[in-house]
Kinemage of the C-alpha trace (Angstrom):
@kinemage 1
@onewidth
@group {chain A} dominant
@subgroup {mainchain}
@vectorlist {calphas} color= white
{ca unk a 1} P 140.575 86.656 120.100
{ca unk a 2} L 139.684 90.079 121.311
{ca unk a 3} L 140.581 91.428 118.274
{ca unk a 4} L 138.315 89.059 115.989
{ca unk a 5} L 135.811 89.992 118.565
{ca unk a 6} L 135.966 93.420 117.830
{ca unk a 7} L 135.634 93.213 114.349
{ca unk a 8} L 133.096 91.209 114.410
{ca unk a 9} L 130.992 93.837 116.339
{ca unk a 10} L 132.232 96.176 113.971
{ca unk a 11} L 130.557 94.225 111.431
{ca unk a 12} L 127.760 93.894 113.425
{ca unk a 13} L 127.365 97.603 113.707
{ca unk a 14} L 127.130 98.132 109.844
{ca unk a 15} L 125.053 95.409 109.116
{ca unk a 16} L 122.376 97.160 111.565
{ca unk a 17} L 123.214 100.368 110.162
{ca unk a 18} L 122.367 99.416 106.629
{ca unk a 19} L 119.154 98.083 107.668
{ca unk a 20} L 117.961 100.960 109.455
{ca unk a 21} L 119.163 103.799 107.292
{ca unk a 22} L 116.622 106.502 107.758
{ca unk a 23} L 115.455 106.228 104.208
{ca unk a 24} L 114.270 103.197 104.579
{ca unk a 25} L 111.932 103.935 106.616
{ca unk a 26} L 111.046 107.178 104.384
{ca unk a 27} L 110.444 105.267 101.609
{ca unk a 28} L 108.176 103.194 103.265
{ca unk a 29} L 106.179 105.548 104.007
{ca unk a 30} L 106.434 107.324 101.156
{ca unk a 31} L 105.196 103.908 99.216
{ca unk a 32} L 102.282 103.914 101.140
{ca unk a 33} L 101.333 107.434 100.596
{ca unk a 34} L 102.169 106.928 97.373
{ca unk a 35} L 99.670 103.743 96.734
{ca unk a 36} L 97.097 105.877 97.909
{ca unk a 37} L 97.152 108.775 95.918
{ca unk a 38} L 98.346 106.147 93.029
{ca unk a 39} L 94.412 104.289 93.433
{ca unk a 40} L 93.075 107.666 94.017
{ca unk a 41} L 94.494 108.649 90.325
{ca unk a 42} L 93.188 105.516 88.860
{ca unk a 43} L 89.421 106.461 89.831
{ca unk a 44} L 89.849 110.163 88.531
{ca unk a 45} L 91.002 108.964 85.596
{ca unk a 46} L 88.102 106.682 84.507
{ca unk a 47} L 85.768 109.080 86.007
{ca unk a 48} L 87.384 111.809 83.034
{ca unk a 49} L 87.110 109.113 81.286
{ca unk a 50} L 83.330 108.548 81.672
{ca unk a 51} L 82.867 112.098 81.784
{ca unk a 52} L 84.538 112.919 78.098
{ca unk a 53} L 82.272 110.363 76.759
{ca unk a 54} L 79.259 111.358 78.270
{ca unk a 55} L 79.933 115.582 76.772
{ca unk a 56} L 80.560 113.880 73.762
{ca unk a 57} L 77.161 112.158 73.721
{ca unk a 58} L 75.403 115.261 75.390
{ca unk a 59} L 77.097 117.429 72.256
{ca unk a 60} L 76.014 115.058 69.871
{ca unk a 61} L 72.341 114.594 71.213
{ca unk a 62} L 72.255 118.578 70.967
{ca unk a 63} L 73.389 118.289 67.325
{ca unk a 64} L 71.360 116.076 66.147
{ca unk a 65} L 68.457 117.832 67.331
{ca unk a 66} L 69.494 121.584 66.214
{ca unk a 67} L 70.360 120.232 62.813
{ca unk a 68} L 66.503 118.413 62.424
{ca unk a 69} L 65.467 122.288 64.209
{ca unk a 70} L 67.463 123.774 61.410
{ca unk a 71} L 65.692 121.409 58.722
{ca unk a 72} L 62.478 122.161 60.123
{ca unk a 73} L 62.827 126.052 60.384
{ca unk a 74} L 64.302 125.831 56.502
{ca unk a 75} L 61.104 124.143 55.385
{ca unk a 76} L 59.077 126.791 56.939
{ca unk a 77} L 60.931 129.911 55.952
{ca unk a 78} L 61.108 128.450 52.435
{ca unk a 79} L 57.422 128.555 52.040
{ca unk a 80} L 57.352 124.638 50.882
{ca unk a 81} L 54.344 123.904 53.455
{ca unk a 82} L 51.180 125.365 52.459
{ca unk a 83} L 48.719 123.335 54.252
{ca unk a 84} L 47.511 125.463 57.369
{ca unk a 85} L 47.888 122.327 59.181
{ca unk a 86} L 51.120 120.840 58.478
{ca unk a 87} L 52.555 124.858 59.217
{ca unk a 88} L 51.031 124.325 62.622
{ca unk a 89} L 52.432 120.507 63.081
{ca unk a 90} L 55.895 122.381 61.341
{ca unk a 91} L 55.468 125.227 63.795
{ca unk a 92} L 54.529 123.190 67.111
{ca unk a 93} L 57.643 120.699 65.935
{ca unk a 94} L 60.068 123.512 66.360
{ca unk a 95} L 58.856 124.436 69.594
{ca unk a 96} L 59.444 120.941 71.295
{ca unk a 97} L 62.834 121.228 69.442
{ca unk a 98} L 63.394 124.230 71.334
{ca unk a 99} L 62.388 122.905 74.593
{ca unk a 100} L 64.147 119.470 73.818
{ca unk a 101} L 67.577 121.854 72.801
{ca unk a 102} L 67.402 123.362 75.932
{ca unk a 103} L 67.133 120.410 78.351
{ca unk a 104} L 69.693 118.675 76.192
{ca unk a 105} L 71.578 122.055 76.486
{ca unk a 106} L 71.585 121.915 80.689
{ca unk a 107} L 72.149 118.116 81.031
{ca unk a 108} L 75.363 119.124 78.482
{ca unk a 109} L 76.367 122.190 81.135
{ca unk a 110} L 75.559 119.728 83.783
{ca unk a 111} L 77.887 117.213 82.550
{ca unk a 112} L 80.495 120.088 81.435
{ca unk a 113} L 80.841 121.545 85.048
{ca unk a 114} L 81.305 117.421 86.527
{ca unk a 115} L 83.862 116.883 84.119
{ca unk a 116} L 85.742 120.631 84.979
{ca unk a 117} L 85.815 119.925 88.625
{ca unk a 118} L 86.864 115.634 88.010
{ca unk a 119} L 89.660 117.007 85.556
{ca unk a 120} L 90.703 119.576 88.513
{ca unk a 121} L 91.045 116.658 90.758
{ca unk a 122} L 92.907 114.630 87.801
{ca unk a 123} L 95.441 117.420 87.782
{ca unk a 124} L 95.656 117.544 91.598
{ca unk a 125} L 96.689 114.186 92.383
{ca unk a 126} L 98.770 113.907 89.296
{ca unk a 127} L 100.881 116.941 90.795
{ca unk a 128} L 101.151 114.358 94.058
{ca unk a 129} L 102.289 111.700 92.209
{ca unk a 130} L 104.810 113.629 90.769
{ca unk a 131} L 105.309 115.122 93.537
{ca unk a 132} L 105.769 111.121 95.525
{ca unk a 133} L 108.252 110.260 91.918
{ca unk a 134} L 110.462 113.087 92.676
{ca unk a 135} L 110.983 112.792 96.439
{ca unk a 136} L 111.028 109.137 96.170
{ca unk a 137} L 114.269 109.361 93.507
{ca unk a 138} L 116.225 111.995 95.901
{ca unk a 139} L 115.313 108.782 98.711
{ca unk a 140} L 116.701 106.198 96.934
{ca unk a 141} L 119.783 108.344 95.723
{ca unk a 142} L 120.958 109.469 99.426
{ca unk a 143} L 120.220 105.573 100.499
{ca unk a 144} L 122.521 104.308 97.567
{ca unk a 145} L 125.141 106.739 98.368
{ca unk a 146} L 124.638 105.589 102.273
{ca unk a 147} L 124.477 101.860 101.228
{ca unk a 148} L 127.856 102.022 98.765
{ca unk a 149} L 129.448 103.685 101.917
{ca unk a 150} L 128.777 100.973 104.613
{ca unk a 151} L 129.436 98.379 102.261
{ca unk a 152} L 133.014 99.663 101.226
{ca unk a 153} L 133.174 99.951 105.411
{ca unk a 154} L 132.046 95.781 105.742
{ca unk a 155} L 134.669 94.898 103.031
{ca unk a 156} L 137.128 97.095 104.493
{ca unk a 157} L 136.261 95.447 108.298
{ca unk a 158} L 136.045 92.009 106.384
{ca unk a 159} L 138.994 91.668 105.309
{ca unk a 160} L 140.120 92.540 108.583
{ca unk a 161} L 138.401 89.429 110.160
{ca unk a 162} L 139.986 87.345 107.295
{ca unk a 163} L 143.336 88.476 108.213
{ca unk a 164} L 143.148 88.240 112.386
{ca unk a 165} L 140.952 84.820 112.084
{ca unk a 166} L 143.404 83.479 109.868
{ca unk a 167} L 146.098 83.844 112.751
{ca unk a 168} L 144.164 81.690 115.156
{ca unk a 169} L 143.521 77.913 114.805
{ca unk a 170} L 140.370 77.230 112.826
{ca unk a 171} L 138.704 74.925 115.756
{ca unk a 172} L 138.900 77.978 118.047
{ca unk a 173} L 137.038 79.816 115.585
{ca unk a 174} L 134.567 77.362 114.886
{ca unk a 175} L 134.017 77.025 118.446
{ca unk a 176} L 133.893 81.220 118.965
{ca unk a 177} L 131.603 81.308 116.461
{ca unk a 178} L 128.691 78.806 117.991
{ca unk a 179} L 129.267 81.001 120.909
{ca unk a 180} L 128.497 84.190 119.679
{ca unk a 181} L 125.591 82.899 117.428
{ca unk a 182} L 124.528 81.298 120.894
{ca unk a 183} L 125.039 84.260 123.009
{ca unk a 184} L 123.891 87.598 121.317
{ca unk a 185} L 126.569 88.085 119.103
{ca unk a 186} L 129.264 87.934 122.073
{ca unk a 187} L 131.529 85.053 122.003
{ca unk a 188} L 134.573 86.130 123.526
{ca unk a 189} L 135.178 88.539 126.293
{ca unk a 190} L 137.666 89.810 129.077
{ca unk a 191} L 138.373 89.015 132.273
{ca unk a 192} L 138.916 92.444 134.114
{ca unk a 193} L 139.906 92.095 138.278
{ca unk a 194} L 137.389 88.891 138.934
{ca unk a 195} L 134.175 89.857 136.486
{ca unk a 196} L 133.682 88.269 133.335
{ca unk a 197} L 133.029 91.342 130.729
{ca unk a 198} L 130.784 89.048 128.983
{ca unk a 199} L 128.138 88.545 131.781
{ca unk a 200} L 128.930 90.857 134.090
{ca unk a 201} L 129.086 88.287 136.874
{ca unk a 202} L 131.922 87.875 139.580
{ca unk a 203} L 133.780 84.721 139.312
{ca unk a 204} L 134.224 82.284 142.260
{ca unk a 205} L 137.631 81.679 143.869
{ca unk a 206} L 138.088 78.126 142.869
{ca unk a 207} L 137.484 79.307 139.185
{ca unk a 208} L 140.237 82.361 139.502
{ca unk a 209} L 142.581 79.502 140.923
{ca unk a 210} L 142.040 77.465 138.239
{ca unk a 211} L 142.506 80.335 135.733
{ca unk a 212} L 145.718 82.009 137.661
{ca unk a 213} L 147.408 77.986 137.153
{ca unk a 214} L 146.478 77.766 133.591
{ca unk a 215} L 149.142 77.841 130.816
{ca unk a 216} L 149.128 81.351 128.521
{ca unk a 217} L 147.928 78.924 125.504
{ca unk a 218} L 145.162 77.239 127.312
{ca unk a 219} L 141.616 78.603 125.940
{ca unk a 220} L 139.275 79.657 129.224
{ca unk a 221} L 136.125 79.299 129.386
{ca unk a 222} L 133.460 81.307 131.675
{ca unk a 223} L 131.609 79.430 134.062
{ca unk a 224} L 128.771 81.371 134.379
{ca unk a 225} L 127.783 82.231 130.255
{ca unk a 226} L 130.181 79.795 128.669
{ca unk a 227} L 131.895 82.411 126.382
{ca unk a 228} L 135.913 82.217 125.716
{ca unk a 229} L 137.770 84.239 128.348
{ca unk a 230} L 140.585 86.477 127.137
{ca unk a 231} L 143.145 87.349 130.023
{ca unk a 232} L 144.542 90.721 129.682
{ca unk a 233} L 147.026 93.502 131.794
{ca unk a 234} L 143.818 94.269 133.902
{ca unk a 235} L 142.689 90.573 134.623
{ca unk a 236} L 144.536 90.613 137.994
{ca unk a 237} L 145.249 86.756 137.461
């Protein structure tokens, strides 16, 4: 019974092993990190986005108005406009064009610079999130490897508990097994001088007598925590 005891802590020991590998842990923390910089990528990304199509407007609005400058300044230089007054409208035309080309031409820089520094920050955080993908794959690899290695140790250990358990009668192992789901995982345990190993506590004198007059076969149970009581070379009984 000690045996199947044994094992059964064994198991108990890899099962809370595998759930509290270290990388666990890491990648949970790593996930979170990871979902922050992830949403953080998401807004630079629009905002490059939104930034792209606003140059692309700014370039065109300058375009547009150079090329109806350009029309302008060909109609003057090609001596079409005689009238002293259109040459003046002409004339005082290209000047707002000027002005207008250089406020379109700032807004544009404006824009230009935003879109530099957003496109800086793109880069950044895609370097983290690379950064999180990489990291996050060595994780997963060392708990796999970790994972594969317990679980060859539970099979191993399990079929260990298959073979001991099947030695003993199955209603002693039904009835070993409500006590260790009942008391912490301990359902069996020694008797060493007058202590129950299982408790810790003494046992009285009437239950020693009553354990010394017992028959080898005869399953004992403690008193005190009701787990099976294995007599052994240091019982003293």
């Amino acid at each position: 019974m000690l045996d199947l005891q044994d094992l059964d802590l064994q198991l108990d020991q890899v099962a809370h092993k595998r759930k509290s590998l270290p990388e666990h842990q890491a990648l949970t923390a790593l996930a979170a990190e990871k979902s922050v910089v992830d949403r953080e990528l998401v807004t630079a990304d629009t905002e490059v986005s939104d930034l792209q199509r606003e140059q692309k407007k700014a370039d065109s609005d300058v375009e547009q108005v150079r090329q109806r400058k350009a029309r302008n300044q060909q109609r003057l230089d090609s001596g079409q406009v005689t009238s002293p007054k259109d040459l003046e409208g002409l004339q005082h035309e290209i000047g707002s064009l000027d002005r207008r080309i250089a406020d379109l031409e700032d807004a544009e820089l404006e824009v230009m610079e935003k879109l530099e520094a957003a496109e800086a920050t793109q880069a950044e955080l895609r370097t983290r999130a690379e950064a999180f993908a990489g990291r996050q794959a060595e994780l997963e690899t060392s708990r796999d490897a970790a994972t594969k290695d317990l679980d060859e140790q539970r099979a191993t250990v399990g079929d260990q508990r298959a073979t001991v358990a099947a030695e003993l009668p199955d209603d002693l192992v039904t009835q070993y097994q409500r006590l260790r789901e009942r008391n912490g995982g301990i359902g069996a345990a020694p008797l060493v001088g007058k202590r129950c190993m299982g408790c810790r506590m003494e046992l009285a004198p009437s239950d020693l007598n009553r354990i010394r007059a017992a028959a080898p076969d005869v399953v004992l149970r403690c008193e005190e925590c009701g787990r099976i009581l294995v007599r052994t070379s240091e019982s003293g009984v």
